[in-house]
C-alpha positions as a Markdown table, in Angstrom:
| # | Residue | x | y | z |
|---|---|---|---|---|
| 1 | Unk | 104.1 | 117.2 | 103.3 |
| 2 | Unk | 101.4 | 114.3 | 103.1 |
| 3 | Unk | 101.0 | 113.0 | 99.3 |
| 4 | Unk | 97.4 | 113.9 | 99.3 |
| 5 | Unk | 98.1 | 117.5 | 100.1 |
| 6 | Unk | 101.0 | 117.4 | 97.3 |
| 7 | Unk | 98.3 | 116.4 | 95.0 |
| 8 | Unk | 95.9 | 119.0 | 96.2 |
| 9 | Unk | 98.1 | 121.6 | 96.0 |
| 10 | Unk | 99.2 | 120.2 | 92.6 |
| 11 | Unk | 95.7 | 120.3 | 91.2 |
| 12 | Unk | 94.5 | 123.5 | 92.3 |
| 13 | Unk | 97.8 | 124.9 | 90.7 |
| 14 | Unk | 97.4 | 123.2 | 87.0 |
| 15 | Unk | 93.6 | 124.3 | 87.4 |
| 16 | Unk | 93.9 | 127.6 | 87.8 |
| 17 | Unk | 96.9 | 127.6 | 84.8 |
| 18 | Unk | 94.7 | 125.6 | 82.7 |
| 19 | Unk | 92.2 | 128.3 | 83.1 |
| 20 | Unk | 89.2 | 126.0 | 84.5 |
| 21 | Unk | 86.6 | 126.5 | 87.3 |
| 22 | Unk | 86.4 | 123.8 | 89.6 |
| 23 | Unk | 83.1 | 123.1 | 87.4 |
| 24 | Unk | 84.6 | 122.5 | 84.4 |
| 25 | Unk | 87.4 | 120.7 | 85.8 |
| 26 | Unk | 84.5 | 118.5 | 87.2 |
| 27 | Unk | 82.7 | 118.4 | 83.9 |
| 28 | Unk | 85.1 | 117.4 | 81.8 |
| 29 | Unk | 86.3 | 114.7 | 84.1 |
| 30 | Unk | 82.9 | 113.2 | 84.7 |
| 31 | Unk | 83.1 | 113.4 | 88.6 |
| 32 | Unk | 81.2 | 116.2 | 90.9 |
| 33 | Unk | 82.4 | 119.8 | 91.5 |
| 34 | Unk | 81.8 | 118.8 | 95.6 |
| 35 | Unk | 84.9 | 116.3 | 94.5 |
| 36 | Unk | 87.1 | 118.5 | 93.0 |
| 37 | Unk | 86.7 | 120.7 | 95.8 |
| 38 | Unk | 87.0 | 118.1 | 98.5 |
| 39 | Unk | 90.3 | 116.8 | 96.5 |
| 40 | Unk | 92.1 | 120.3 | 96.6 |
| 41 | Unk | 91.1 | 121.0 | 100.4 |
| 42 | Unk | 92.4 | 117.1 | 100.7 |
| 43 | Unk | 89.6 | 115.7 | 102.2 |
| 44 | Unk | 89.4 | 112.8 | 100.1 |
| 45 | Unk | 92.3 | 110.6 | 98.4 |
| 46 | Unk | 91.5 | 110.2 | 94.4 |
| 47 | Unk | 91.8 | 107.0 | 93.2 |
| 48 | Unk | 94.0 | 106.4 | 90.1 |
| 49 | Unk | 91.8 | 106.4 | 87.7 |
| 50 | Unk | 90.4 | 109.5 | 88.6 |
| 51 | Unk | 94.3 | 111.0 | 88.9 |
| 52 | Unk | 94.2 | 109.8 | 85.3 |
| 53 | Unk | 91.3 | 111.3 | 84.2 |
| 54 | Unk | 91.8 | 114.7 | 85.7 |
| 55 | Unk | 95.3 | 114.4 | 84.2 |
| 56 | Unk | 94.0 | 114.3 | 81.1 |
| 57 | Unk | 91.8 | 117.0 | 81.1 |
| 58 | Unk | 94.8 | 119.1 | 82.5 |
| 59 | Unk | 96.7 | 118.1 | 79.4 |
| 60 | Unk | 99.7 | 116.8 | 81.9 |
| 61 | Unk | 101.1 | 113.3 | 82.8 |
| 62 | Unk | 99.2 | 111.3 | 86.1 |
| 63 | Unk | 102.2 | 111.6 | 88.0 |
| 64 | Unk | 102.6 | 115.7 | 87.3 |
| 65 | Unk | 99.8 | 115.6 | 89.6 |
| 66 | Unk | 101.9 | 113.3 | 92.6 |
| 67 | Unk | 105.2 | 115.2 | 92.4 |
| 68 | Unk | 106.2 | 117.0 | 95.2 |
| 69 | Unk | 108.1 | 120.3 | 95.2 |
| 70 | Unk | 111.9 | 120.1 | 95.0 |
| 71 | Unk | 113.7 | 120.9 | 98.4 |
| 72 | Unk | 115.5 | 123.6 | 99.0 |
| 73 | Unk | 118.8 | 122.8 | 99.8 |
| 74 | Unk | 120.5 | 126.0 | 101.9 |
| 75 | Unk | 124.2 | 126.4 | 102.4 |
């Protein structure tokens, strides 16, 4: 899986648990809803600061957003 549909999938996830429309995700974090919704259908790359500011808002750490899902390791 490409990072920037680990991180889409990771903020659409922490989004919805945090409650928050793609609006006020997008309000909070000073950037447009069109973003937010371009970064979870990973259309566009965020830039770190923006990582960082959406982190924020999410209450989590930047890289919470970048961590991919543990493999599954089958016997």
């Amino acid at each position: 899986m490409e990072i920037r549909e680990v991180f889409a999938r990771n903020l659409r996830r922490y989004r919805q648990a945090a409650g928050l429309s793609q609006e006020e995700l997008a309000h909070s974090a000073d950037v447009d809803r069109t973003y937010i919704s371009a970064l979870e259908r990973s259309v566009y790359g965020a830039t770190i600061d923006v990582v960082d500011r959406l982190a924020t808002v999410l209450g989590i750490e930047a890289a919470d957003l970048l961590k991919r899902p543990a493999s599954r390791v089958t016997k």
